[in-house]
Backbone as a ProteinNet text record, in pm:
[ID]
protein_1_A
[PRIMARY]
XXXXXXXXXXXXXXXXXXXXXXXXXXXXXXXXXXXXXXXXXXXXXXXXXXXXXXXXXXXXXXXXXXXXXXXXXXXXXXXXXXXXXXXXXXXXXXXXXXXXXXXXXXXXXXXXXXXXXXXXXXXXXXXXXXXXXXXXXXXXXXXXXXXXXXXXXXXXXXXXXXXXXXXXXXXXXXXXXXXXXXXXXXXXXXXXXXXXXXXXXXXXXXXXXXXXXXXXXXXXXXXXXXXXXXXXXXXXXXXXXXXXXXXXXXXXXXXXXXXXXXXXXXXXXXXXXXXXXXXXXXXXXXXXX
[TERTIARY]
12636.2	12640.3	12730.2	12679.6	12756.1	12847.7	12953.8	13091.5	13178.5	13210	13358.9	13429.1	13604.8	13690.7	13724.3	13769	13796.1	13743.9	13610.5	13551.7	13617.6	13568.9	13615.5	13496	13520.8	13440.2	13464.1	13379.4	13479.2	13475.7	13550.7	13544.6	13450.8	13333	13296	13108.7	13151.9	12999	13056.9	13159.3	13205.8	13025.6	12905.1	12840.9	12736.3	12730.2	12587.6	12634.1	12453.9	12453.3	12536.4	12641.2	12675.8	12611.7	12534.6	12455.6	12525.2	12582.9	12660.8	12555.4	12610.1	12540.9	12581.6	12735.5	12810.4	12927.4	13006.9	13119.4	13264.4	13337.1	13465.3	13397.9	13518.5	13508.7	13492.3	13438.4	13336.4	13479.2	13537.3	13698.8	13796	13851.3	13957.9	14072.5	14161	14271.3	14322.4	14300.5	14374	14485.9	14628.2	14770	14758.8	14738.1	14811.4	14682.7	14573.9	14470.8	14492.1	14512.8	14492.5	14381.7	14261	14159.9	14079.5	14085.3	14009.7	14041.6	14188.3	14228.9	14217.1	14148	14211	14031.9	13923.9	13741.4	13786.6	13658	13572.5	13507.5	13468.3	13345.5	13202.6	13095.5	12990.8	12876.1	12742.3	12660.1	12522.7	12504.5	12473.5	12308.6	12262.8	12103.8	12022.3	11928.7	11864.6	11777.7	11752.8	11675.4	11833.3	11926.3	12079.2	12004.6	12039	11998.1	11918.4	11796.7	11663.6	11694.4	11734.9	11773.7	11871.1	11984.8	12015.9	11951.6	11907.8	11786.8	11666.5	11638.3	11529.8	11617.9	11747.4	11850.2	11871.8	11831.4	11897.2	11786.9	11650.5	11518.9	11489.4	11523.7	11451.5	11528.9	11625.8	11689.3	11709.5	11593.5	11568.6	11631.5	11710.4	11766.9	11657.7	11656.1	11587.6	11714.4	11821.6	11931.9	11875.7	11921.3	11886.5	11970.1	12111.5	12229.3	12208.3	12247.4	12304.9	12410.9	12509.4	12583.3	12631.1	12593.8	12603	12746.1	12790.1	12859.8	12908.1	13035.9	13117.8	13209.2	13302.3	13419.4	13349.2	13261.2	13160.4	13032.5	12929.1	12811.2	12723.5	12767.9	12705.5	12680.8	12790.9	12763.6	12663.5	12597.7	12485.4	12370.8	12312.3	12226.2	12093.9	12043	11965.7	11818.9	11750.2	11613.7	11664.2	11850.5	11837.3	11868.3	11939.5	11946.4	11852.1	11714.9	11615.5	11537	11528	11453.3	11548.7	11687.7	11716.6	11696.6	11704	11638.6	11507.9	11380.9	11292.1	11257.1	11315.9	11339.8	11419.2	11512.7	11562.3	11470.6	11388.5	11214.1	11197.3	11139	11028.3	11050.1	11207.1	11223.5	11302.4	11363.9	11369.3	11306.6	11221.1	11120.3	11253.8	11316.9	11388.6	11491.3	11499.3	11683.9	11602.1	11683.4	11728.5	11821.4	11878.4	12018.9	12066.4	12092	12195.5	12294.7	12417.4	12539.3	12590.3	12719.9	12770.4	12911.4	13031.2	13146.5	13106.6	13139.5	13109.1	13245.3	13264.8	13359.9	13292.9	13392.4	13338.2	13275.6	13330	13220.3	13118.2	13101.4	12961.3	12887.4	12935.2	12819.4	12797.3	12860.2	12816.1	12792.1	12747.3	12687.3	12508.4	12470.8	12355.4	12309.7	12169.4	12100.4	12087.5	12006.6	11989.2	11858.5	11799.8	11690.2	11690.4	11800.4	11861.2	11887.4	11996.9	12029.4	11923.8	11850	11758.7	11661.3	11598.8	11527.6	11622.7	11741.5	11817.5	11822.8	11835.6	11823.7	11711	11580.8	11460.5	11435.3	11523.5	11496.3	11557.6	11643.7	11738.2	11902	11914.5	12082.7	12128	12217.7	12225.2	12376	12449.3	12626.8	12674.1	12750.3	12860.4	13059	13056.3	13206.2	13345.4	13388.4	13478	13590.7	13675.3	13833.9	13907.3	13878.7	13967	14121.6	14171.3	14330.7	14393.3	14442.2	14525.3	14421.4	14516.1	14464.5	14571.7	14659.3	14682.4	14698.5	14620.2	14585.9	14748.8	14827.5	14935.8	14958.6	14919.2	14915.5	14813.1	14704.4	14567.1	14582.1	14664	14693.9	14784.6	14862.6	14971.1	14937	14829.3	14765	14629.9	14648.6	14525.3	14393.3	14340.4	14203.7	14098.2	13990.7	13881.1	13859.1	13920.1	13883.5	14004.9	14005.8	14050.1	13972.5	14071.5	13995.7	13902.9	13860.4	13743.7	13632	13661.8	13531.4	13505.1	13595.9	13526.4	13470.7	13509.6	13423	13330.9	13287.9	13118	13032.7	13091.8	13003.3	12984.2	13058.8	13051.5	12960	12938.2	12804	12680.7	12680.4	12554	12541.9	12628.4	12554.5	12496.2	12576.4	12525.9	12401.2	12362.8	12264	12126.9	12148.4	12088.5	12069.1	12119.2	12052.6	12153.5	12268.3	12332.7	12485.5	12535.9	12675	12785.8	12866	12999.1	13112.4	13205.1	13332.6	13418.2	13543.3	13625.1	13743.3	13801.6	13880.3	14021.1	14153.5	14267.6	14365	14524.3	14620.5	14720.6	14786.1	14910.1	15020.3	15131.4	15255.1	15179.9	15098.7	15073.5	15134.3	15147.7	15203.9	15370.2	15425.1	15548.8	15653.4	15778.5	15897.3	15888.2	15945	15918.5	15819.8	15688.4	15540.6	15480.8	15490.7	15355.6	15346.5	15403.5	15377.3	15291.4	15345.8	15258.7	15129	15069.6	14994.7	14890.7	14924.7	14861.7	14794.4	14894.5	14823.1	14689.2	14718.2	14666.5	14485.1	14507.3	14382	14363.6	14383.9	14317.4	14207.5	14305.2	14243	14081.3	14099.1	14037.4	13887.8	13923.8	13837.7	13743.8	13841.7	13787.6	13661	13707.7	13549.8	13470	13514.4	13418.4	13350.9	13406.5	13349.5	13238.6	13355.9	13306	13309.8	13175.8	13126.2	13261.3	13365.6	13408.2	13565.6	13696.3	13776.8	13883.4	13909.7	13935	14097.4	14208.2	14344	14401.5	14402.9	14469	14574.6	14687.8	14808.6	14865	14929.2	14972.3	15086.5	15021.6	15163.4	15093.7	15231.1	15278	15311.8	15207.7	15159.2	15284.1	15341.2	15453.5	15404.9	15240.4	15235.1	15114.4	15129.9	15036.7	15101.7	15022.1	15077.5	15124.8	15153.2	15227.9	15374.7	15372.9	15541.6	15593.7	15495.5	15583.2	15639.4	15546.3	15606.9	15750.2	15775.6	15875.5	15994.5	15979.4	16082.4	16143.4	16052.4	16101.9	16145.9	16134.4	16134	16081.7	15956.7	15867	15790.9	15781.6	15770.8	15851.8	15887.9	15942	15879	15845	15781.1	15798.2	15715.9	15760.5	15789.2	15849.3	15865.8	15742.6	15718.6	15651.1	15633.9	15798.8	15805.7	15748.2	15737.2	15708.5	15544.6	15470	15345.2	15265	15390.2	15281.9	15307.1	15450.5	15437.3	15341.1	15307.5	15206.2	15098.4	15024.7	14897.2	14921.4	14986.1	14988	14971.7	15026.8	14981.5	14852.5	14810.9	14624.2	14539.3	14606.6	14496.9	14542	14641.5	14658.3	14620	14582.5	14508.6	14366.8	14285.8	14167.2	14065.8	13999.8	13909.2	13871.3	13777.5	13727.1	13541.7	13586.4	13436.4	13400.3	13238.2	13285.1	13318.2	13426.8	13445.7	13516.3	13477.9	13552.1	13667.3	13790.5	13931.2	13968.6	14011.7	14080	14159	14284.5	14394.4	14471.3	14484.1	14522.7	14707	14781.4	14928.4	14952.2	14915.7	14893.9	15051.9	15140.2	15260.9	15368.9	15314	15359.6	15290.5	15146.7	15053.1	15025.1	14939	14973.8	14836.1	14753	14626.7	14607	14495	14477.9	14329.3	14249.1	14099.4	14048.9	13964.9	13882.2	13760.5	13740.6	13652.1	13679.5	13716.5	13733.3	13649	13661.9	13804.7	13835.8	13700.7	13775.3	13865.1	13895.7	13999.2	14145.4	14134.7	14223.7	14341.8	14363	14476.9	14542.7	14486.8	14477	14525.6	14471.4	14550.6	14694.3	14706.9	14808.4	14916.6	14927.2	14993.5	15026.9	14963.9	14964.1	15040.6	15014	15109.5	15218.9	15250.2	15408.6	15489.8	15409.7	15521.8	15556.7	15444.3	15503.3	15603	15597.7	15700	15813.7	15837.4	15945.3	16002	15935.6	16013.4	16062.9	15991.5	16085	16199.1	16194.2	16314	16427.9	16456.5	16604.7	16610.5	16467.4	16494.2	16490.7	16593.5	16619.8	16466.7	16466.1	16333.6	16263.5	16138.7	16028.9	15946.8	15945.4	15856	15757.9	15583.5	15545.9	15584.7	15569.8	15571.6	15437.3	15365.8	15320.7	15353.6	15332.1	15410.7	15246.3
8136.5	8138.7	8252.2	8364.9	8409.8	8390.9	8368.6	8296	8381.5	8409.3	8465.4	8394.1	8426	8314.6	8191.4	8076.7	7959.3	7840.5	7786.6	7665.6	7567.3	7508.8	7437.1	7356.7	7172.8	7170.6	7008.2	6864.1	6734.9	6683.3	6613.4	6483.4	6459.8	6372.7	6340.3	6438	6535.5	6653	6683.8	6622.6	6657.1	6646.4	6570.5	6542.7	6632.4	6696.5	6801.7	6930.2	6979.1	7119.3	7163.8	7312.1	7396.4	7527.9	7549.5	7659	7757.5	7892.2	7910.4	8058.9	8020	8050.7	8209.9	8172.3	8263.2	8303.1	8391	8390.5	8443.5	8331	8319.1	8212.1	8210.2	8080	8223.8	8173.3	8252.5	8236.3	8111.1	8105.1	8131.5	8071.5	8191.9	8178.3	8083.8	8088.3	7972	7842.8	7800.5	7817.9	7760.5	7826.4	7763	7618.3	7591.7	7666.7	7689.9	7731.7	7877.4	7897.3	7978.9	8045.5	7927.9	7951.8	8059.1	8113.7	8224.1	8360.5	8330.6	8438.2	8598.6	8597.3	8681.6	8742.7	8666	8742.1	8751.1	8827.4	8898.7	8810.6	8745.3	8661.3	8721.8	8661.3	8733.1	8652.4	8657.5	8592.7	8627.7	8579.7	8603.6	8655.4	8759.7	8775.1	8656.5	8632.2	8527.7	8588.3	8713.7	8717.1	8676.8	8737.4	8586	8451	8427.4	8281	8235.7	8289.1	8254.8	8266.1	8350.8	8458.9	8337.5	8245.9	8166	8035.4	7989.4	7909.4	7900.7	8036.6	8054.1	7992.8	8061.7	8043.2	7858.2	7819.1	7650	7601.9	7681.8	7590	7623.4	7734.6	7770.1	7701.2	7702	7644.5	7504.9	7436.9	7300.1	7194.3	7259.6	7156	7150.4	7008.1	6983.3	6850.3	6911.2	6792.6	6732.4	6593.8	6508.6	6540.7	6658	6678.5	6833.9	6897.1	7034.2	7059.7	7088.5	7154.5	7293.3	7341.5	7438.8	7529.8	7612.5	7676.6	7809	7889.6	7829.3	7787.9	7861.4	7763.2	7654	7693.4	7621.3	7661.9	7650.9	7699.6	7647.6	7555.4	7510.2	7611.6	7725.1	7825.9	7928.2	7917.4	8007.5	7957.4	8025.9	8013.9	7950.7	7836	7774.3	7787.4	7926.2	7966.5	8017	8056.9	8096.7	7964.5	7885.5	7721.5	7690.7	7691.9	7647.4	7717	7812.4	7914.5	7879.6	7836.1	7849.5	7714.7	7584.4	7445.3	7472.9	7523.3	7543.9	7574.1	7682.6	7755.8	7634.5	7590.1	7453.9	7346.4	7306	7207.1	7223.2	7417.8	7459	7491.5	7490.1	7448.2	7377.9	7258.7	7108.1	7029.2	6965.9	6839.2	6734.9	6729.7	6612.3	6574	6686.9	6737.8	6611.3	6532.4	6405.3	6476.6	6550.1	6564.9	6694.6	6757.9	6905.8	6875.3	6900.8	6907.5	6999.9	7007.2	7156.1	7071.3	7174.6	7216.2	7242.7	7186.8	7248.8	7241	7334.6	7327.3	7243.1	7165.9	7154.9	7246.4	7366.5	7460	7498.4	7486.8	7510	7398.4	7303.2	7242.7	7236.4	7298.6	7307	7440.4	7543.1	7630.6	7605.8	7464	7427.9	7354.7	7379.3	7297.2	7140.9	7018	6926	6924.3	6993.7	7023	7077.3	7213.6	7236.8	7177.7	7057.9	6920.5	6895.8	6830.4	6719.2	6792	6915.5	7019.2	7013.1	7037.2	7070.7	6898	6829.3	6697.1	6636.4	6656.2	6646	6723	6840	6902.2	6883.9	6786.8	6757.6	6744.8	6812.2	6837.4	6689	6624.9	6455.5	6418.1	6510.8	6512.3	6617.5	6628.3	6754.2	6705.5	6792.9	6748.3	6846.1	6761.6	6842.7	6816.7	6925.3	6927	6905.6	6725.8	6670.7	6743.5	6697.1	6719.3	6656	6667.6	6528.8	6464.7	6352.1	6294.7	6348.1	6459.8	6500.2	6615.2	6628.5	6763.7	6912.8	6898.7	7017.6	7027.5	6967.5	6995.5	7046	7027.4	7067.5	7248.9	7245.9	7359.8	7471.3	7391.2	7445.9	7553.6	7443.5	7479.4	7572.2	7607.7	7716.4	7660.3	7559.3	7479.4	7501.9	7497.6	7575.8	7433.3	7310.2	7212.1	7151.5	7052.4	6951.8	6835.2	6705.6	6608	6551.6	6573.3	6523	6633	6767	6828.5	6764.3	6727.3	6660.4	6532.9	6442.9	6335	6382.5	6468.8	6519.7	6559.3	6660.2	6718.2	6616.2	6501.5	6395.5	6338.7	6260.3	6243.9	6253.2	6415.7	6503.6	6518.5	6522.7	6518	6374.7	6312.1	6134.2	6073.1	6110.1	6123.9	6200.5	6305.3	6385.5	6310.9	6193.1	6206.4	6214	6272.6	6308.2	6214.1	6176.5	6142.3	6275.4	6231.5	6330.5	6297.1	6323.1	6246.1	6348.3	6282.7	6347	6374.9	6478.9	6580.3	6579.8	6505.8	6467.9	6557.6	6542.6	6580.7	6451	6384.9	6347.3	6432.1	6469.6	6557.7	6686.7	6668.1	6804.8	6786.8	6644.9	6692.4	6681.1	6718.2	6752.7	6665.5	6655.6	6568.5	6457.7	6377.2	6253.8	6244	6311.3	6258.3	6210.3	6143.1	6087.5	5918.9	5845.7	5718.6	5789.3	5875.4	5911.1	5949.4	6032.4	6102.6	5998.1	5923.4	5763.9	5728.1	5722.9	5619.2	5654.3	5812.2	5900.8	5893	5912.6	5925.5	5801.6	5667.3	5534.2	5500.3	5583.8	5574.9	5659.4	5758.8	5857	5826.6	5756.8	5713.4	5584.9	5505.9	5397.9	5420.6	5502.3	5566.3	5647.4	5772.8	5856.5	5809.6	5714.4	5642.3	5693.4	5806.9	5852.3	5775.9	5861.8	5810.4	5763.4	5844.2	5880.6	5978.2	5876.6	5950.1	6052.7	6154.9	6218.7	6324	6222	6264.9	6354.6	6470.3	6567.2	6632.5	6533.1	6543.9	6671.3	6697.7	6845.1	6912.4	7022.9	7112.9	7206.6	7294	7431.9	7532.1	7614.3	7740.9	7865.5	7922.5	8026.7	8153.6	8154.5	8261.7	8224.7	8099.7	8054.2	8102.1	8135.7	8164.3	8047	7928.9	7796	7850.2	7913.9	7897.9	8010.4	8093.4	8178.8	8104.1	8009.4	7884.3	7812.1	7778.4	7707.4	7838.3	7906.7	8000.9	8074.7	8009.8	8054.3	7897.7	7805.5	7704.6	7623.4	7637	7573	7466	7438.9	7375.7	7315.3	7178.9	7126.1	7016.6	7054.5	6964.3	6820.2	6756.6	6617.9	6558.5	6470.1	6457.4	6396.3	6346.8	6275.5	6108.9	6091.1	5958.1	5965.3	6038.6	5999.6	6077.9	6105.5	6112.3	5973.8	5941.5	5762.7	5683.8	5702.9	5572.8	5572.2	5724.6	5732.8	5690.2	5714.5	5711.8	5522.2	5480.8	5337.2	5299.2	5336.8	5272.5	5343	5413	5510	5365.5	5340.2	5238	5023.3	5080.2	4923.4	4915.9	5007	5057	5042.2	5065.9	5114.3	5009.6	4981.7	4865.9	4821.6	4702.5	4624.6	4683.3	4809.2	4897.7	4931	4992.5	5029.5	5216.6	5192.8	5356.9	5338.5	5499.9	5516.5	5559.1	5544.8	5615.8	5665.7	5816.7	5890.5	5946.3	5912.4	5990.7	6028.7	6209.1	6252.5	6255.1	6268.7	6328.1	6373.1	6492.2	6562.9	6608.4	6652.7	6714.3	6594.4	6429.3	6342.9	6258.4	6312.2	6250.4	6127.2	6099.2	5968.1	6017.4	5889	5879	5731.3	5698.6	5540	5574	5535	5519.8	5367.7	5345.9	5214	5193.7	5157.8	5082.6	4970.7	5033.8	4942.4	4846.3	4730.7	4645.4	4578.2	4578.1	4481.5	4539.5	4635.8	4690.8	4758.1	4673.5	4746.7	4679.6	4568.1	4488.2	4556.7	4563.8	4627.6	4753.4	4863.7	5030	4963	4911.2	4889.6	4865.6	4756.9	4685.7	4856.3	4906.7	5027.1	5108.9	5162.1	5227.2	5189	5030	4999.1	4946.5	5022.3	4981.7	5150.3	5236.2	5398	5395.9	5392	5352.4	5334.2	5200.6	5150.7	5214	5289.8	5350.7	5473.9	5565.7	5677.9	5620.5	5535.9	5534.9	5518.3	5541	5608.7	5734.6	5846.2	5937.2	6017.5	6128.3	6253	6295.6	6319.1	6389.2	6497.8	6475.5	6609.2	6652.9	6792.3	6821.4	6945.7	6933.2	7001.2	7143.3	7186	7384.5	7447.6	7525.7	7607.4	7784.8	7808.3	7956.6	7998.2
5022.3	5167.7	5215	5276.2	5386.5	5502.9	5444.7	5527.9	5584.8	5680.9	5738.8	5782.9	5731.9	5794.4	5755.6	5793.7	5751.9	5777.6	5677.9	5721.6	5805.7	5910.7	6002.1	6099.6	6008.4	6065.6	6065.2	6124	6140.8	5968.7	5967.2	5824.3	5840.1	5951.7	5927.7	5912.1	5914.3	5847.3	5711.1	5615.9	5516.8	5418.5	5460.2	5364.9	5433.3	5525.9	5582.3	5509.3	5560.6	5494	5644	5583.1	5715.4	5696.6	5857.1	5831.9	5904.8	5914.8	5977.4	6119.8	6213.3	6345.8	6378	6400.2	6469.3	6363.3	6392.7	6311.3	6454.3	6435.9	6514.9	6620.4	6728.7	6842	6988.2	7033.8	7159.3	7231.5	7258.3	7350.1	7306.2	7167.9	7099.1	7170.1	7260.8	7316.2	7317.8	7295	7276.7	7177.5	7293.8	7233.3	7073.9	7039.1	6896.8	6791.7	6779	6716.3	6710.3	6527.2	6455.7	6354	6397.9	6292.5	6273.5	6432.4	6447	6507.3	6535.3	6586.8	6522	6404.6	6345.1	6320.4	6411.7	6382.5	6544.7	6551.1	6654.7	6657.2	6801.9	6808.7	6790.5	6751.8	6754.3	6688.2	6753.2	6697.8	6590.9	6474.9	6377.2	6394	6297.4	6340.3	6328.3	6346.6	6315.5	6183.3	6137.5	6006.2	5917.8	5929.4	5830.9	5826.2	5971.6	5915.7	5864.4	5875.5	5823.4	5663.8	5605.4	5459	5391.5	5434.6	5438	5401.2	5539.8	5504.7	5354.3	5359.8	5242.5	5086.2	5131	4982.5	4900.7	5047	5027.3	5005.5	5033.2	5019.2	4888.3	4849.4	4710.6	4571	4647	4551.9	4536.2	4601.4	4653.4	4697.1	4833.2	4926.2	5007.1	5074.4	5189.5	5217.3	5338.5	5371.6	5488.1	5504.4	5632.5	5719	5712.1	5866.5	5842.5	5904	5921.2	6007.8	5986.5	6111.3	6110.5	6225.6	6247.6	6309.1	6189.9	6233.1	6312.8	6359.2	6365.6	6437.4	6559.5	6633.9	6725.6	6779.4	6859.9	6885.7	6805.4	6769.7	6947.8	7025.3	7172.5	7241.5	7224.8	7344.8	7299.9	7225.2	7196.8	7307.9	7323.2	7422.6	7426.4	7490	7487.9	7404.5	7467.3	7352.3	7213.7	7213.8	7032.4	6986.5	7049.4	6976.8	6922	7036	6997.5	6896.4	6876	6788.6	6653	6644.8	6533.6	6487	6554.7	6550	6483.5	6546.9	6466.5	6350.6	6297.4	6175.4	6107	6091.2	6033.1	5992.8	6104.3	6068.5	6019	5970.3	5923.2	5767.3	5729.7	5582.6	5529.2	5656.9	5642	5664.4	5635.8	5729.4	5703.1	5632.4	5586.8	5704.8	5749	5859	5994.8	5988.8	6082.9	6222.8	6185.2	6317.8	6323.8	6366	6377.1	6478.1	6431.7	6512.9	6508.7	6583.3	6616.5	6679.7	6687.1	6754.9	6907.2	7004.7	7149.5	7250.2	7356.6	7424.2	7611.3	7681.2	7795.6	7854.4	7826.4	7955.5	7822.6	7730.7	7667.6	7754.2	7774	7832.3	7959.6	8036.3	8165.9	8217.6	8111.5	8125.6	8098	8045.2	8014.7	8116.4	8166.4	8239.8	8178.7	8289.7	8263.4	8185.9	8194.5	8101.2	8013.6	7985.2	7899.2	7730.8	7840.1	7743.4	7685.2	7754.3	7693.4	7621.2	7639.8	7537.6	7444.2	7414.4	7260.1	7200.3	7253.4	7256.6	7150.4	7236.3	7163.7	7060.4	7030	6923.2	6806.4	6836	6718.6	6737.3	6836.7	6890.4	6857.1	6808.3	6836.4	6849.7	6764.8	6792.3	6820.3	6948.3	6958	6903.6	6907.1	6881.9	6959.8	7029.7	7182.7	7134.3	7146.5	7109	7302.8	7321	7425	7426.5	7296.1	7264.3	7333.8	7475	7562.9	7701.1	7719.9	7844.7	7952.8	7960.5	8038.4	8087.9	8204.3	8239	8259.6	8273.5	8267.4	8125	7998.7	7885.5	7841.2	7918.1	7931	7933.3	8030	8132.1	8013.5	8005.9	7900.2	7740.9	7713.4	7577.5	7616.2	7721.3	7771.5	7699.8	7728	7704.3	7825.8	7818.2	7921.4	7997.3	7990.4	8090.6	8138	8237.4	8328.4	8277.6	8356.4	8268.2	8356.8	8472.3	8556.6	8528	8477.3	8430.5	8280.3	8201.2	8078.3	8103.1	8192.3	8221.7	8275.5	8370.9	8409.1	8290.6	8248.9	8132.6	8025.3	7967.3	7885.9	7944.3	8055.4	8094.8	8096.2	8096.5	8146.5	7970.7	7901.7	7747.8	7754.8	7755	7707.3	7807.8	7908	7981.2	7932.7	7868.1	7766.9	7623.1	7606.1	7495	7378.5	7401.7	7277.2	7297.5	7169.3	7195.7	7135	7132.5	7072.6	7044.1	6919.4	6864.1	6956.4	6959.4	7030	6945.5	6935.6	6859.6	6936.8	6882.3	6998.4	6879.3	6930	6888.8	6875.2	6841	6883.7	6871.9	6929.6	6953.6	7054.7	7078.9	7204	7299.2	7370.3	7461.7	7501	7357.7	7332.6	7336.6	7293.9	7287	7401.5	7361.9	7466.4	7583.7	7502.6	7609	7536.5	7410.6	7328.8	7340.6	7435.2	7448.2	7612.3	7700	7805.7	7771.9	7743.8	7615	7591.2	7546.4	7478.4	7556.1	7622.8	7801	7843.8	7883.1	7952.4	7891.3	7797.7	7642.3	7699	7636.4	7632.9	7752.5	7886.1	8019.6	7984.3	7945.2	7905.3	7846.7	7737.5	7635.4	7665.6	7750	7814.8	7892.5	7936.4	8043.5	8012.9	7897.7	7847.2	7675.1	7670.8	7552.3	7455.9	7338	7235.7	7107.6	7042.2	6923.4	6812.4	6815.8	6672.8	6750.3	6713.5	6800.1	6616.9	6652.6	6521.9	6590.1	6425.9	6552.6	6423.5	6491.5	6373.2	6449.8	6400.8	6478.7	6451	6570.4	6559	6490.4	6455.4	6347.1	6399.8	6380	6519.3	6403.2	6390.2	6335	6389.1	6293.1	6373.8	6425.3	6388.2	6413.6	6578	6610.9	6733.6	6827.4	6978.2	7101.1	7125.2	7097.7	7131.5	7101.6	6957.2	6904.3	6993.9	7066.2	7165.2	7262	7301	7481.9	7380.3	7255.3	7154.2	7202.2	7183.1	7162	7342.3	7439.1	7540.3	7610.9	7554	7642	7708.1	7686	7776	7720.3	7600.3	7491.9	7361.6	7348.5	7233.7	7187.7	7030.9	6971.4	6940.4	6940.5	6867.9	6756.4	6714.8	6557.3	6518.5	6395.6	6318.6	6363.4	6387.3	6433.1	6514.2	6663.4	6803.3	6782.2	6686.6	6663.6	6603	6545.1	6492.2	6598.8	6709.3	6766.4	6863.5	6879.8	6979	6964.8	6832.1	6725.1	6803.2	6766.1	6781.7	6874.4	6974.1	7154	7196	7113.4	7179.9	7129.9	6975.8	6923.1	6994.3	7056.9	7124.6	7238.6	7301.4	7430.5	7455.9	7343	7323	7345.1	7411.9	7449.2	7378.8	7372.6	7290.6	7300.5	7219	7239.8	7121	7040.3	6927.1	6924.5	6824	6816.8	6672.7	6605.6	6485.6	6515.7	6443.2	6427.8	6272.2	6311.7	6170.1	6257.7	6153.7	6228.4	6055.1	6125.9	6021.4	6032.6	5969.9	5959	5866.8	5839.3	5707	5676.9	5736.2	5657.9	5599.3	5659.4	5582.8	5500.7	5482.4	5394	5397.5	5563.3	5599.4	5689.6	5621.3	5748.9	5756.9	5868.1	5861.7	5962.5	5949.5	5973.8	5961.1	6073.4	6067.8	6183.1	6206.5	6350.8	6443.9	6578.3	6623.6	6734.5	6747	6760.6	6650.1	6514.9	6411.6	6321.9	6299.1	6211.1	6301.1	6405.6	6493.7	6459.5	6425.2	6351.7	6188.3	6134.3	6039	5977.4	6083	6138	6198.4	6323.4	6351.6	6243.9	6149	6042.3	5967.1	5936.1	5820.8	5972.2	6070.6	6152.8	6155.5	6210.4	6171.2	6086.2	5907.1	5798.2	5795	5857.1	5840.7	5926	6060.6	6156.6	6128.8	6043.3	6025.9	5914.6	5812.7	5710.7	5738.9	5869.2	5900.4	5973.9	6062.8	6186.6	6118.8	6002.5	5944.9	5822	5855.4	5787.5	5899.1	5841.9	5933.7	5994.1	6141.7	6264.4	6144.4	6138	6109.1	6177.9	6156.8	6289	6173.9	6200.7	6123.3	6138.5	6074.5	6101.1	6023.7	6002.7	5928.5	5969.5	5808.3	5871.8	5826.9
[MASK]
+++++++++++++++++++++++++++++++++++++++++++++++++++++++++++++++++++++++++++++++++++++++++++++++++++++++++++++++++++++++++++++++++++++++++++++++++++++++++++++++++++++++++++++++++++++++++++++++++++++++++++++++++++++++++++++++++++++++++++++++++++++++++++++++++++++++++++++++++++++++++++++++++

């Protein structure tokens, strides 16, 4: 496969083929995201993809997912979606679903017909990097929405036809906001009620435009602790709806995943024996250099 850059894509497409679309993220600014800062956005020929395609057929894949890469494969434009959907049929019969990475204004740059054409063609999961339920953190982390344009456009997908997991942070919205944070989300989720909520709590890259707002002030991170206790009041909040939960905390090697509402007892219990075993080790706060 012809790859640029750094695969990026949910846990849960860990088992689809990734076909890759574009190479870099079309928006490219959010402050903590480093994945792509470093391509040119730009979108791939379609004889690639096709050349691609031929590689996985001959060599006799025919997968039931694809997802399509890469920062957000949505904002490609409606007839190449579709033209590249086709070409996918035509040497998958097997392919059930195509998903993709999408941003709010990818989707409200799409008609309502739009939708429901990529829809019928296979479109079936997007996946939106929410990050908080509150909008001046929204603001902060230079993200292309507000949270009353992500409840419209969440709509106008799910009206269409398609659902979408939602992609959060805990510690975004910095030192003593992650029980606010919580709140904010639960409210959030309650009403925009996604497939699959996915928490890849935050660590602050030194070389991100975030650690510049760290170094002037305008930003201080949260610890580890005040990332689980948060993790914990999103999931005591959370209605009695179904939704998946993964929540990652990778720099303390600590996740907890289930479905809720019946495993919501369960996560909780595993949140507060982690809980209780930091609240007497010295504050961590991730870093990556």
């Amino acid at each position: 496969m012809e790859y640029e850059g750094q695969i990026c894509r949910s846990p849960m497409e860990r088992g689809s083929y990734m076909l890759p679309v574009a190479a870099g993220c079309s928006y490219n600014r959010c402050k903590f995201c480093m994945l792509f800062k470093h391509l040119q956005y730009r979108e791939l020929p379609l004889e690639q993809i096709e050349r691609e395609l031929q590689r996985v057929k001959q060599a006799g894949g025919d997968p039931e997912r694809v997802f399509l890469g890469d920062g957000n494969a949505f904002t490609l434009g409606t007839d190449r979606l579709l033209a590249i959907l086709k070409l996918i049929r035509s040497y998958f019969p097997s392919c059930r679903s195509v998903n993709m990475d999408a941003t709010v204004t990818n989707i409200s740059q799409k008609s309502g017909e739009d939708l429901a054409l990529l829809a019928q063609a296979g479109v079936s999961h997007l996946y939106l990097g929410i990050e908080s339920g509150l909008d001046d953190v929204l603001t902060l982390m230079d993200k292309d929405h507000n949270l009353e344009q992500a409840y419209r456009q969440i709509e106008r997908l799910q009206k269409a036809g398609m659902v979408y997991d939602a992609h959060i942070m805990t510690g975004v919205a910095g030192k003593g906001r992650g029980l606010e944070n919580a709140r904010a989300l639960a409210a959030f989720f309650n009403r925009a009620r996604p497939c699959r909520i996915v928490n890849f709590s935050m660590f602050v890259h030194r070389s991100a435009p975030l650690y510049r707002e760290i170094e002037a002030g305008r930003f201080q991170p949260a610890t580890e602790l005040e990332n689980l206790e948060e993790a914990r009041l999103l999931l005591q909040l959370l209605g009695d709806w179904p939704v998946e939960y993964d929540g990652f905390h990778d720099h303390i090697l600590f996740r907890v995943r289930g479905t809720l509402p019946q495993d919501r007892q369960k996560m909780l219990d595993k949140l507060n024996r982690e809980i209780e075993k930091r609240r007497d080790l010295p504050p961590e706060i991730c870093w990556a250099r």
